[in-house]
N, C-alpha and C positions, 0 to 999 in steps of 0.2 A: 334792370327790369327783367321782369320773367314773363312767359305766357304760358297762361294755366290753360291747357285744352281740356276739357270735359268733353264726354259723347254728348252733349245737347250745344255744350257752348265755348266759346273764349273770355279767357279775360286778360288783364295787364295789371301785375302790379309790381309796383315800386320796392322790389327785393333783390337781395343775391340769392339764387339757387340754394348756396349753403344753409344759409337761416330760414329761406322757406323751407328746407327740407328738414330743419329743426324741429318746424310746429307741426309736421305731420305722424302720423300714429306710424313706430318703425317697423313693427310687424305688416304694415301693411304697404310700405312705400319705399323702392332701392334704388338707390342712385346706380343709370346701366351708362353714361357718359356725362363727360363733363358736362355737357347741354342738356341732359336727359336725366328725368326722375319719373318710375313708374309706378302704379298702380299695381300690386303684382295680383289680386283679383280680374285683371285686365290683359294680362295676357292667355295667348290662345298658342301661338307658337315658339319654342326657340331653333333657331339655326345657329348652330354654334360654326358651324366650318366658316359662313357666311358673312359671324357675327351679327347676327340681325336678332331681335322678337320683334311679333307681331303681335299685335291687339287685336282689342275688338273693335270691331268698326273701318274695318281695312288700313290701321293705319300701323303702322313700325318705325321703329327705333334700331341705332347701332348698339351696340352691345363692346364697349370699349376696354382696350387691351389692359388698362388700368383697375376696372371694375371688375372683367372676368372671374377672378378668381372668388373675389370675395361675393359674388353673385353664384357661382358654382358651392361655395361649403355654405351660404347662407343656406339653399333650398334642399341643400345631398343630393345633387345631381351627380352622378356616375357618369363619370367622362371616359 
């Protein structure tokens, strides 16, 4: 099961992560941990020392050892 948070709302649906994250548009959506797939319109911060981004809406995600990098040369962030 996954749970889709939207800034208005929740839902549950009966997926793995990996295949929900199939049907989403890839320019617009990056797996940042195992547990965690973002919105990258949606975020507002990264801490990398920290490993955190932060959204909108006060909420955050880890930013996992696994994902790092290929979240780093996806955006050209200068490390």
């Amino acid at each position: 099961y996954c749970n889709i948070i939207t800034h208005k709302t929740k839902f549950l649906i009966k997926s793995s992560l990996e295949d929900f994250l199939k049907k989403l548009p890839e320019d617009s959506f990056i797996r940042t941990h195992r547990k965690y797939v973002v919105n990258s319109n949606a975020i507002e911060q990264i801490h990398f020392a920290d490993s955190l981004i932060l959204l909108k809406g006060d909420k955050n995600v880890s930013l996992g050892r696994a994902y790092k990098n290929d979240f780093i040369n996806r955006y050209n962030i200068i490390k």
